[in-house]
PDB file of N, CA, C, O and CB in Angstrom:
ATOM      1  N   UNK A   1     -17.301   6.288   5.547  1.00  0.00           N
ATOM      2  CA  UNK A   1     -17.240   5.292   6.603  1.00  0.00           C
ATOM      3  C   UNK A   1     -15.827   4.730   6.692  1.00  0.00           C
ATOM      4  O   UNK A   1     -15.151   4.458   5.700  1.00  0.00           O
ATOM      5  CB  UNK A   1     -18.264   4.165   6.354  1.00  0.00           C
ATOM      6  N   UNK A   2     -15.371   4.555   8.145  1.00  0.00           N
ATOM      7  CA  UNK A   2     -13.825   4.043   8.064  1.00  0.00           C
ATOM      8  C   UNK A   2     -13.893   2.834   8.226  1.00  0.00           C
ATOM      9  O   UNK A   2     -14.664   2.364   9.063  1.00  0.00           O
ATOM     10  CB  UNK A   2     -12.806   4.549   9.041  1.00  0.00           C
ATOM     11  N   UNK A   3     -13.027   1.991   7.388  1.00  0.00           N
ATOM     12  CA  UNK A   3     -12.806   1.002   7.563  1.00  0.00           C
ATOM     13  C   UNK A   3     -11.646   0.098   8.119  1.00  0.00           C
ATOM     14  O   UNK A   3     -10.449   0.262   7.881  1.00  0.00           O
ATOM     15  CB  UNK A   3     -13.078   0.881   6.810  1.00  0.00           C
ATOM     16  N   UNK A   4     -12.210  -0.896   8.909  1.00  0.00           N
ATOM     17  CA  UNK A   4     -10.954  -1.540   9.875  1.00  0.00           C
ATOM     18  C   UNK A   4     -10.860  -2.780   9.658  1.00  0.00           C
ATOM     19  O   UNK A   4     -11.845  -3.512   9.560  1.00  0.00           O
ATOM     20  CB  UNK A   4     -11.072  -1.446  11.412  1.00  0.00           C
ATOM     21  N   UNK A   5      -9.442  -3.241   9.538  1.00  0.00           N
ATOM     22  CA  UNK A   5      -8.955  -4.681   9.579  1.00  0.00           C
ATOM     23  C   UNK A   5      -8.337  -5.245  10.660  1.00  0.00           C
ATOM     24  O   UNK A   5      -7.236  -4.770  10.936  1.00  0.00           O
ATOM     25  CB  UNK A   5      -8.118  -4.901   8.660  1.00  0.00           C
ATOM     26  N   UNK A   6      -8.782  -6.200  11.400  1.00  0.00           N
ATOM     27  CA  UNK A   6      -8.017  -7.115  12.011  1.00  0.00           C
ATOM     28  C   UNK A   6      -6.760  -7.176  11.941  1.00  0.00           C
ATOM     29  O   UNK A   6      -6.500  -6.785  10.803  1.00  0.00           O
ATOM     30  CB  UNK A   6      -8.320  -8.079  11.752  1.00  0.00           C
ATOM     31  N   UNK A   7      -5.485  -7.517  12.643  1.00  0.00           N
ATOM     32  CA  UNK A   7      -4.577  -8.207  12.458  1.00  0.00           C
ATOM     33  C   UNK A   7      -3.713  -8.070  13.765  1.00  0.00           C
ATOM     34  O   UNK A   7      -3.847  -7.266  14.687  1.00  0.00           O
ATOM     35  CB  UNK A   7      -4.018  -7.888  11.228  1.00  0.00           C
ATOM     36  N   UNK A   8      -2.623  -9.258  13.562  1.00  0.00           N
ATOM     37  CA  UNK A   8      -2.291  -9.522  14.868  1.00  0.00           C
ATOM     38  C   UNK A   8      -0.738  -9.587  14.708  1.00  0.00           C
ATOM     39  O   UNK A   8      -0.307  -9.936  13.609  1.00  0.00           O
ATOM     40  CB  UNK A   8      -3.016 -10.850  15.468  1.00  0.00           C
ATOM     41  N   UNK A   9       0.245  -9.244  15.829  1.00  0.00           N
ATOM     42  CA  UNK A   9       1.658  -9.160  15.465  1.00  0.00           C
ATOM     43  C   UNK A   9       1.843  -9.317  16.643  1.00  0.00           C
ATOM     44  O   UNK A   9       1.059  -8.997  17.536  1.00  0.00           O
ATOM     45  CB  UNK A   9       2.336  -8.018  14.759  1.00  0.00           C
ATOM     46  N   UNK A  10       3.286 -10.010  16.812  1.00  0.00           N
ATOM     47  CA  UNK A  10       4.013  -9.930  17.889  1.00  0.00           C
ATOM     48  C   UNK A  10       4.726  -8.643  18.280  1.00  0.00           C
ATOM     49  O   UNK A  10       5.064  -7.883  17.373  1.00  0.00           O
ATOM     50  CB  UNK A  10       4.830 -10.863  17.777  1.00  0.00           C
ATOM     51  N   UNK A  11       4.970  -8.347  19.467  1.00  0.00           N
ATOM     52  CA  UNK A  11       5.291  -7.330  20.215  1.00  0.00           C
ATOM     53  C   UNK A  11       7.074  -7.096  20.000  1.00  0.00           C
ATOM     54  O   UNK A  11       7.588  -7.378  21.083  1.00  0.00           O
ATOM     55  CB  UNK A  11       4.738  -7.697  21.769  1.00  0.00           C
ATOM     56  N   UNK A  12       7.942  -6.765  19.184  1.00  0.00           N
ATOM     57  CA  UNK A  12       9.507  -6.928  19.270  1.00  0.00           C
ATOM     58  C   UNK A  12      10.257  -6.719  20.551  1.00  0.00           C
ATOM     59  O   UNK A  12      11.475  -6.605  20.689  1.00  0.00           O
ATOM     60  CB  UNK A  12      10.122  -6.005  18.365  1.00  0.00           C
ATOM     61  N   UNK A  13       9.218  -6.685  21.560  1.00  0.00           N
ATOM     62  CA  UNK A  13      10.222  -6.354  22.597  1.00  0.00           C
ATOM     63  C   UNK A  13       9.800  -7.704  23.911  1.00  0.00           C
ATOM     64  O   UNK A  13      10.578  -8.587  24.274  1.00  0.00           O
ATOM     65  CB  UNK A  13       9.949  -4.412  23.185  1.00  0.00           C
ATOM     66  N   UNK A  14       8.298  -7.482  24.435  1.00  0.00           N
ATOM     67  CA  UNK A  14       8.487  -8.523  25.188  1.00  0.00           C
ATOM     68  C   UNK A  14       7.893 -10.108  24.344  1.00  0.00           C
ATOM     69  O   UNK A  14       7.832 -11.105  25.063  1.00  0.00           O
ATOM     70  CB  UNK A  14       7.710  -8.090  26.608  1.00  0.00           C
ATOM     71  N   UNK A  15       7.427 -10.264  22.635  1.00  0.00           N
ATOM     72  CA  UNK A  15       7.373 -11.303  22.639  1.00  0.00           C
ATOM     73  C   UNK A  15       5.786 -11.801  22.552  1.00  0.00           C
ATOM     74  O   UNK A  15       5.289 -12.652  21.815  1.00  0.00           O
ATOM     75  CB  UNK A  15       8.148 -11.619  23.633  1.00  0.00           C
ATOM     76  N   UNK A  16       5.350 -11.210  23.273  1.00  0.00           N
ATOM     77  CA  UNK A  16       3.281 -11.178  23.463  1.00  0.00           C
ATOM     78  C   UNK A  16       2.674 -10.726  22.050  1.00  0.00           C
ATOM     79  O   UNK A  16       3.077  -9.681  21.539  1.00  0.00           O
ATOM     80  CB  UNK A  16       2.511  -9.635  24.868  1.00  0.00           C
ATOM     81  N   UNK A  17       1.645 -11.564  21.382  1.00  0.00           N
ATOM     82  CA  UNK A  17       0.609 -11.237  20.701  1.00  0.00           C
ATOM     83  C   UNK A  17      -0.089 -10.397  20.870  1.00  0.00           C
ATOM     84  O   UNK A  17      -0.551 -10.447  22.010  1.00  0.00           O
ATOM     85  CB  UNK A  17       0.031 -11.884  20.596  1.00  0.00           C
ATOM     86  N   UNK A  18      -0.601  -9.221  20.046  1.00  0.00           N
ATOM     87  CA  UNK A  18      -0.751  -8.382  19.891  1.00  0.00           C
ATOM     88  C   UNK A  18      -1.853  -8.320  18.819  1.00  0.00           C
ATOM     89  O   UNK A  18      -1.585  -8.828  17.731  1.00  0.00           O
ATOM     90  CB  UNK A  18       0.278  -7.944  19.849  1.00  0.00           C
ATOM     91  N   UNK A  19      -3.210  -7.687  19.021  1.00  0.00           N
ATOM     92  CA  UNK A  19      -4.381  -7.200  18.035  1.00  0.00           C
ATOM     93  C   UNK A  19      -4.473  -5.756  18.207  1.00  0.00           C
ATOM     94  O   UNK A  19      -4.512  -5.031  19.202  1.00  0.00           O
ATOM     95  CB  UNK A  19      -5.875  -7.874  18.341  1.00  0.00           C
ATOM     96  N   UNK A  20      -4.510  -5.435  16.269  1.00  0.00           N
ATOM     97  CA  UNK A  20      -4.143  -3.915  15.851  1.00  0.00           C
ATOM     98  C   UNK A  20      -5.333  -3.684  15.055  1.00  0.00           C
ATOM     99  O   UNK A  20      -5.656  -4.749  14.530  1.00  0.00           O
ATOM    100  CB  UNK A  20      -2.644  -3.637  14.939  1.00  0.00           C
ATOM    101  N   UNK A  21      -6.158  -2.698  14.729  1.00  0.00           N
ATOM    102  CA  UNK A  21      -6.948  -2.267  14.422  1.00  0.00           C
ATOM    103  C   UNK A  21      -6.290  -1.256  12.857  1.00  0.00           C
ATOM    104  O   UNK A  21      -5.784  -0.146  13.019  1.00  0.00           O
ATOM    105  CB  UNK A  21      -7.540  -1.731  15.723  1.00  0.00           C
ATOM    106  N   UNK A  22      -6.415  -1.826  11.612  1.00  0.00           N
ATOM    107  CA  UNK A  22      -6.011  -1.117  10.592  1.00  0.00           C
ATOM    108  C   UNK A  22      -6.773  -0.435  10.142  1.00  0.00           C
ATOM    109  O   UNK A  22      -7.928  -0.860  10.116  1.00  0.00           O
ATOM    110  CB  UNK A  22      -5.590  -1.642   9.781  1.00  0.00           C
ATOM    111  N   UNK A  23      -6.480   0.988   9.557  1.00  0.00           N
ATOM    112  CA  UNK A  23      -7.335   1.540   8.950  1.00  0.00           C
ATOM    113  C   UNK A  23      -7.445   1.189   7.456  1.00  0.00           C
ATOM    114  O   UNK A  23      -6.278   0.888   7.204  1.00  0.00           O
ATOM    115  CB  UNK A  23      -7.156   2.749   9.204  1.00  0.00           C
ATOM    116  N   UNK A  24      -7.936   1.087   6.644  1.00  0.00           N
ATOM    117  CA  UNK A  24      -7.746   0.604   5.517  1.00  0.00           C
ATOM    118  C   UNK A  24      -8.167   1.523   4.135  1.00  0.00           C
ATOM    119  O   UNK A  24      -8.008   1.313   2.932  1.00  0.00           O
ATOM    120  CB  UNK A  24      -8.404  -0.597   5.640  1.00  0.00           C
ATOM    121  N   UNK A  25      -8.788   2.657   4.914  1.00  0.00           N
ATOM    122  CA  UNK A  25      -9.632   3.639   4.127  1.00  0.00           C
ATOM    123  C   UNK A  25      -8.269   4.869   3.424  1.00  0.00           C
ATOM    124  O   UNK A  25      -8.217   5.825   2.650  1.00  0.00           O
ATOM    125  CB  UNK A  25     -11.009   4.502   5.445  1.00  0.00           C
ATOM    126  N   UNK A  26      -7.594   4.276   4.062  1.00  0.00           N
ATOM    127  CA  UNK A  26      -6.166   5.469   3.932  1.00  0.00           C
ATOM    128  C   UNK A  26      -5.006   3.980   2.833  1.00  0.00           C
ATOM    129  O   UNK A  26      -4.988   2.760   2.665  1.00  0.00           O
ATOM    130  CB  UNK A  26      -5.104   6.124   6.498  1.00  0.00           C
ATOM    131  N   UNK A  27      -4.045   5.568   2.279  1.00  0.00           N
ATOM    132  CA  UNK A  27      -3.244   4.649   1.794  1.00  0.00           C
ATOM    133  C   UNK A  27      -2.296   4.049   2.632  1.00  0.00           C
ATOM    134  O   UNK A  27      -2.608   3.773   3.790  1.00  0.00           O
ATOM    135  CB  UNK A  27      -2.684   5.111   0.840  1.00  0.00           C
ATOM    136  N   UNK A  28      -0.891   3.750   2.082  1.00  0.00           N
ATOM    137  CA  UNK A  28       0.171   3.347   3.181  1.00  0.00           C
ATOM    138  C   UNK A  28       0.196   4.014   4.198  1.00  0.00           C
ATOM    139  O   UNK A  28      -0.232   5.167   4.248  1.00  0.00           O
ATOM    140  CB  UNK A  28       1.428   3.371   2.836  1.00  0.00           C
ATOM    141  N   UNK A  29       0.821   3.245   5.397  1.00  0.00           N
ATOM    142  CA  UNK A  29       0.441   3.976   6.790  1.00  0.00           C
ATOM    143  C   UNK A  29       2.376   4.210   7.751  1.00  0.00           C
ATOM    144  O   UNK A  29       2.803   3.094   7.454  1.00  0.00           O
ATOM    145  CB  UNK A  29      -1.040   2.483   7.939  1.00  0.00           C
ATOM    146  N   UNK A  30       2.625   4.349   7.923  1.00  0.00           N
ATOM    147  CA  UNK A  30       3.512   3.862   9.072  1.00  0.00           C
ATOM    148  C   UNK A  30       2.883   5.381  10.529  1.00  0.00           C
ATOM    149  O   UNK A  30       2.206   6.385  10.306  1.00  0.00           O
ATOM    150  CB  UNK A  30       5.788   3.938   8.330  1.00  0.00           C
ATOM    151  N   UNK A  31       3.387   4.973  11.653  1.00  0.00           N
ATOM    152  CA  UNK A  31       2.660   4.805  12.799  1.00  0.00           C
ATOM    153  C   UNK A  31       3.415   4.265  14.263  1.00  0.00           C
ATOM    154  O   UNK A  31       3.849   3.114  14.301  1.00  0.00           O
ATOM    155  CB  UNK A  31       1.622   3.877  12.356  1.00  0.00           C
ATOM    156  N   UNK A  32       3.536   5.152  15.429  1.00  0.00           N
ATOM    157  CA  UNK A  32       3.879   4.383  16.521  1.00  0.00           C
ATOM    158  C   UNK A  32       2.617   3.763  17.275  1.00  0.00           C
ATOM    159  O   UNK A  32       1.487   4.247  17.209  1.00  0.00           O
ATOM    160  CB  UNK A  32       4.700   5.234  17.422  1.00  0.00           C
ATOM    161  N   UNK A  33       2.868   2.947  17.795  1.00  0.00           N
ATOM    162  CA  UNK A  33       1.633   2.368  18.751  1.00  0.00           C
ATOM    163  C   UNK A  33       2.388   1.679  19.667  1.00  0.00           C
ATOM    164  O   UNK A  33       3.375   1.050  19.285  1.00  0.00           O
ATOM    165  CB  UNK A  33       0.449   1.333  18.048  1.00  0.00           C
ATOM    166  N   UNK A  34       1.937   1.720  21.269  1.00  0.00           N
ATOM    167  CA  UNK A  34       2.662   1.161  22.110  1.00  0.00           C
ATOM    168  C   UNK A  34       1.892  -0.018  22.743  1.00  0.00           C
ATOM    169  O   UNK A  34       0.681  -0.136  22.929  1.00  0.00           O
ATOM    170  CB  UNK A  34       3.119   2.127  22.995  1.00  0.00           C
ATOM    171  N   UNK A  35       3.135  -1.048  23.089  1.00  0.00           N
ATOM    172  CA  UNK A  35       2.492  -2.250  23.164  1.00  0.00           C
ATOM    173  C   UNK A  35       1.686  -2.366  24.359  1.00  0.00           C
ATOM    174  O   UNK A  35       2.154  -1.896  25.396  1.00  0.00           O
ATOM    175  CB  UNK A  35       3.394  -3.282  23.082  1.00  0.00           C
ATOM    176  N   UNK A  36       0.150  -3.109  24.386  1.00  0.00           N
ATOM    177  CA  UNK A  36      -0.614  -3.319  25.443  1.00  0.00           C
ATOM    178  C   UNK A  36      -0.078  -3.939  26.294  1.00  0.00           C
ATOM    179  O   UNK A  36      -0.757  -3.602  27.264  1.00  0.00           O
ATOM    180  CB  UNK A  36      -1.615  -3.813  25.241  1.00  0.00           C
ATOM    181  N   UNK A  37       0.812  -4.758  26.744  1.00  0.00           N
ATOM    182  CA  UNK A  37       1.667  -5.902  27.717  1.00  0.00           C
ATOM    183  C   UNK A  37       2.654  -4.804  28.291  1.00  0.00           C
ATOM    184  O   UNK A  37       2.255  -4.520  29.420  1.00  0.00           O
ATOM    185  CB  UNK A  37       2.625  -7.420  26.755  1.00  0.00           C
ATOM    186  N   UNK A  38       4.094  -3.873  27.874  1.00  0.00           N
ATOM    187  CA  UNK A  38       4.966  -3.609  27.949  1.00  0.00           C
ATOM    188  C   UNK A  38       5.184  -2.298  28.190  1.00  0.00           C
ATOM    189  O   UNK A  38       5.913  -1.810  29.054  1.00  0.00           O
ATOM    190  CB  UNK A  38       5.365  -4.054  27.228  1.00  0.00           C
ATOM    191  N   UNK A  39       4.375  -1.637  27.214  1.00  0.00           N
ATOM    192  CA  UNK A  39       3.807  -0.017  26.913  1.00  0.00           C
ATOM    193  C   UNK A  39       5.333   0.666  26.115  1.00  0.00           C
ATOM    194  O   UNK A  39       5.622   1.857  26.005  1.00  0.00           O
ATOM    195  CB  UNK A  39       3.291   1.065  28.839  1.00  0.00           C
ATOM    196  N   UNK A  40       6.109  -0.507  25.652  1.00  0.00           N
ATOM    197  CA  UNK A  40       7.408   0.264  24.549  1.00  0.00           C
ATOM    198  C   UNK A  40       6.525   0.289  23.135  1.00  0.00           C
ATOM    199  O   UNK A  40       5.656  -0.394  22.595  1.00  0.00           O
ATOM    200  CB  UNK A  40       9.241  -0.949  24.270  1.00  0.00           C
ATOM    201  N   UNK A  41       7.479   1.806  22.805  1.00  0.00           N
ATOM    202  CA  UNK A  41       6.659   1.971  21.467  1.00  0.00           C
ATOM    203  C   UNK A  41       6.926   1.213  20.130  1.00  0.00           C
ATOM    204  O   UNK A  41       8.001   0.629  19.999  1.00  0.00           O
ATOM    205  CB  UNK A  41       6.769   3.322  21.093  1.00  0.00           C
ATOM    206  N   UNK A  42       6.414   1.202  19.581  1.00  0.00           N
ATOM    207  CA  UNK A  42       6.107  -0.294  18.386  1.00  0.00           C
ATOM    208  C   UNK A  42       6.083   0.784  17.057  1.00  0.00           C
ATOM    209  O   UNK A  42       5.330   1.742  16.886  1.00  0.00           O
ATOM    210  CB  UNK A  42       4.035  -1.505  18.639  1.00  0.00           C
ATOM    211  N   UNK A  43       7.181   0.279  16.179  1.00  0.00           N
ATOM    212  CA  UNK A  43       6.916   1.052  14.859  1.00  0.00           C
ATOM    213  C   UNK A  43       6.279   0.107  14.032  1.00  0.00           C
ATOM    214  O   UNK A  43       6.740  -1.007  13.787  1.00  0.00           O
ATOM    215  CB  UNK A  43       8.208   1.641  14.123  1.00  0.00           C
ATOM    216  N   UNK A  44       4.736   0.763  13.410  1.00  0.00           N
ATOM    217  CA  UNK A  44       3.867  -0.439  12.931  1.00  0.00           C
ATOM    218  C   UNK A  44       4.183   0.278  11.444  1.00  0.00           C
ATOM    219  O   UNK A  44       4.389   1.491  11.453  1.00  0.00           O
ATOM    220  CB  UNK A  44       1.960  -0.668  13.603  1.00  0.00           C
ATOM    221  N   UNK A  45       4.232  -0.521  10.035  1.00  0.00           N
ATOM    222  CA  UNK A  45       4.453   0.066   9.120  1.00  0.00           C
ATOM    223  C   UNK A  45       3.422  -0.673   7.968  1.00  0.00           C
ATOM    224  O   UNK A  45       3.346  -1.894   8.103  1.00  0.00           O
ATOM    225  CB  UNK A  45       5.924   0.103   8.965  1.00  0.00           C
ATOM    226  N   UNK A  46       2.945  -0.319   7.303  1.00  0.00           N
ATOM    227  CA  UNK A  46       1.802  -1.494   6.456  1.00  0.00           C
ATOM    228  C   UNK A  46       1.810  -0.651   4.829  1.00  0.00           C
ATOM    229  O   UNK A  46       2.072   0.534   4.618  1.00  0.00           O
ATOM    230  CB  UNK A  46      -0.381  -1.528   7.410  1.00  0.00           C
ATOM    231  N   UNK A  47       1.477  -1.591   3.955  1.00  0.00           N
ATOM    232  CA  UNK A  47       0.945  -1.067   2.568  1.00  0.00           C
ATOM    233  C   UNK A  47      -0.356  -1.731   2.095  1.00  0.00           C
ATOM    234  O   UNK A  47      -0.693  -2.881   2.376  1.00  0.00           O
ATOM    235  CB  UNK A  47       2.027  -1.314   1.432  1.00  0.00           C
ATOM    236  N   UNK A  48      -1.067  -0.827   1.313  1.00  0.00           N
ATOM    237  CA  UNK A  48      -2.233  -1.267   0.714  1.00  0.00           C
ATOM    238  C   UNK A  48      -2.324  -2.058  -0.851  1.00  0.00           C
ATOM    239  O   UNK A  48      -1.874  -1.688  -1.936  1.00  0.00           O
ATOM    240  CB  UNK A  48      -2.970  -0.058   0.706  1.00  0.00           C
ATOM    241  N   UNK A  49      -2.733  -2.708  -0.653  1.00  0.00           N
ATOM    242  CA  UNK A  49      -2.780  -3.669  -1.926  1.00  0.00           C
ATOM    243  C   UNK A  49      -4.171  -2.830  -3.043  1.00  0.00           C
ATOM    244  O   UNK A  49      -4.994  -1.985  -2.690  1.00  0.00           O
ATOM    245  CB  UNK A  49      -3.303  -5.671  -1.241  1.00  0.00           C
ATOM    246  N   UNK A  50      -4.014  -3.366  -4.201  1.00  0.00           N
ATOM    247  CA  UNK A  50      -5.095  -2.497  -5.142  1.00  0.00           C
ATOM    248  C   UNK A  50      -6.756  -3.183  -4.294  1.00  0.00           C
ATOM    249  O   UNK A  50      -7.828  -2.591  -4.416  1.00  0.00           O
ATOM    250  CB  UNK A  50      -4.863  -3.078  -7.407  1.00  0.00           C
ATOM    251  N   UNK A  51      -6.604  -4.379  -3.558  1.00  0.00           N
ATOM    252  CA  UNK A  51      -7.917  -4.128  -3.471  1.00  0.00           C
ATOM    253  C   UNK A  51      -8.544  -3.011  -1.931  1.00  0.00           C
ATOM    254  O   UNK A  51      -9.678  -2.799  -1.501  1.00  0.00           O
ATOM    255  CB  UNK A  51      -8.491  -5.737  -3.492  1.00  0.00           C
ATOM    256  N   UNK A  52      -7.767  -2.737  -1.680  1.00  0.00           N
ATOM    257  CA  UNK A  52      -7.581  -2.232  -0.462  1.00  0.00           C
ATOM    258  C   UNK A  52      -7.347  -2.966   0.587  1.00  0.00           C
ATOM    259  O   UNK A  52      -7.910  -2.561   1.604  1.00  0.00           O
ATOM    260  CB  UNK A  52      -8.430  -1.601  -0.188  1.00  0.00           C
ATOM    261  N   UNK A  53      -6.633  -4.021   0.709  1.00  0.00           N
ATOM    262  CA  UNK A  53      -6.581  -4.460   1.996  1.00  0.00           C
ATOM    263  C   UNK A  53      -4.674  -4.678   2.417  1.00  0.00           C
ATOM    264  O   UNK A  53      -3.750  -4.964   1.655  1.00  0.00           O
ATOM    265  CB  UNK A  53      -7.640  -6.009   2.019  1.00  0.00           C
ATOM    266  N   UNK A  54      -4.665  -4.402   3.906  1.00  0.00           N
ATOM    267  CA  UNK A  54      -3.486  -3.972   4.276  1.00  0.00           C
ATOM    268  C   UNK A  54      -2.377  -5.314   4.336  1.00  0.00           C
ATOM    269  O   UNK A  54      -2.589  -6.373   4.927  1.00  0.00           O
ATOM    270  CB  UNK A  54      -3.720  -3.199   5.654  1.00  0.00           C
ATOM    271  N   UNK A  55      -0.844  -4.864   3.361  1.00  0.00           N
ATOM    272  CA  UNK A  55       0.083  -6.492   3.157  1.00  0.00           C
ATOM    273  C   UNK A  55       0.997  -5.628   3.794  1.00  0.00           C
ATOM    274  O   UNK A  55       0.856  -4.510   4.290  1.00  0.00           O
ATOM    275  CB  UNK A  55       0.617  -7.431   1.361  1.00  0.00           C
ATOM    276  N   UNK A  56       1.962  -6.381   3.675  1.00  0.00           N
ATOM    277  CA  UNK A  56       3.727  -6.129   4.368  1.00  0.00           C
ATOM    278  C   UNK A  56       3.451  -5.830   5.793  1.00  0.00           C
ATOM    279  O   UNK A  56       4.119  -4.924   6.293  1.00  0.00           O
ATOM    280  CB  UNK A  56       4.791  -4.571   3.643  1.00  0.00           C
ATOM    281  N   UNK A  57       2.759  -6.315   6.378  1.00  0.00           N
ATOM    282  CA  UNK A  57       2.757  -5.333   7.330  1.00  0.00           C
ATOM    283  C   UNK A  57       4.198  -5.543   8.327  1.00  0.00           C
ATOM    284  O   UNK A  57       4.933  -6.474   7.997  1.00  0.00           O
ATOM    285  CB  UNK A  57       1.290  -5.463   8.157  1.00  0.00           C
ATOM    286  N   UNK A  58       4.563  -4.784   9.409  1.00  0.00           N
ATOM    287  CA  UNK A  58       5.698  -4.813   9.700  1.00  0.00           C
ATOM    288  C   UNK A  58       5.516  -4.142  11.220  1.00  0.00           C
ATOM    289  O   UNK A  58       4.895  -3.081  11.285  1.00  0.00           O
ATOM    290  CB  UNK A  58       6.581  -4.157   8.604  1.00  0.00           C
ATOM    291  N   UNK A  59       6.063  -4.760  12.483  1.00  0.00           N
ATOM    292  CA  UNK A  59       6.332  -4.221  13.618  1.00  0.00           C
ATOM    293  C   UNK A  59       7.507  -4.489  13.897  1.00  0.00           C
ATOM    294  O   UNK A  59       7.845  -5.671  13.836  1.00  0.00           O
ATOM    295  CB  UNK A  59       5.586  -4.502  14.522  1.00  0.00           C
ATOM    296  N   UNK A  60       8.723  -3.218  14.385  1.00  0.00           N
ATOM    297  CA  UNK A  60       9.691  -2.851  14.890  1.00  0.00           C
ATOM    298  C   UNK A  60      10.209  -2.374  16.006  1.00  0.00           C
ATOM    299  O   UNK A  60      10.247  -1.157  15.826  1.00  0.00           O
ATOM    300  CB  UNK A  60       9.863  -2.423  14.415  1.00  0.00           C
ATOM    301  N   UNK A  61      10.671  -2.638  17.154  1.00  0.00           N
ATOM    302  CA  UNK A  61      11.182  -1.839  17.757  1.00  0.00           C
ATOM    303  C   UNK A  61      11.849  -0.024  17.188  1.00  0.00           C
ATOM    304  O   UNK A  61      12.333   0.459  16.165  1.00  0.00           O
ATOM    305  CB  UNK A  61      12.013  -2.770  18.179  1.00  0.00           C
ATOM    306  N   UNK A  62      11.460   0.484  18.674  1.00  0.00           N
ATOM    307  CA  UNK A  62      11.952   1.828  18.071  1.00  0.00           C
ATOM    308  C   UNK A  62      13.289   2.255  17.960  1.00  0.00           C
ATOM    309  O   UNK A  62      13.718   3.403  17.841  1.00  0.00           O
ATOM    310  CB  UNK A  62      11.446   2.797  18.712  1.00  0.00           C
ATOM    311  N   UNK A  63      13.780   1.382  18.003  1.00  0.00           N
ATOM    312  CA  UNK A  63      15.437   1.520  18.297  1.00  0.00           C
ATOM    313  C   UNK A  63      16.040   1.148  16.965  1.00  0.00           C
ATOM    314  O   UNK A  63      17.236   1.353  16.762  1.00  0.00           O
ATOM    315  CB  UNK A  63      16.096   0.410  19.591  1.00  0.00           C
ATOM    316  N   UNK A  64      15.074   0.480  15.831  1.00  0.00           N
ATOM    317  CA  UNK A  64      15.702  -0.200  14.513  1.00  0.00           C
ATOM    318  C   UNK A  64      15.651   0.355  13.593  1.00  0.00           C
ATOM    319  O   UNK A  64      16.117  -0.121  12.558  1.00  0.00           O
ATOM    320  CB  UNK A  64      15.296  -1.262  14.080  1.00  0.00           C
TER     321      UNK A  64
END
């Protein structure tokens, strides 16, 4: 069964809040996803903690 986490980030380009759907069943992730408001692509980057749930997480422009 896959499992998903909540979480929410701002967009690096126009600024808008943003809800991301983590997988959590996997280890570290990095990932493009493009923003729902803007449609520029978003480098989302995350790590898993021992209990499994997703820290650092990190959104970038693709230009950085």
């Amino acid at each position: 069964m896959q499992e998903l986490e909540e979480a929410r980030i701002t967009c690096p380009y126009c600024a808008e809040m943003l809800v991301l759907l983590l997988d959590c069943s996997a280890d570290d992730q990095a990932y493009f996803e493009d923003c729902q408001v803007c449609c520029r692509p978003i480098h989302i980057s995350y790590a898993m903690d021992s209990e499994g749930m997703p820290v650092d997480l990190v959104a970038r422009r693709d230009d950085e």
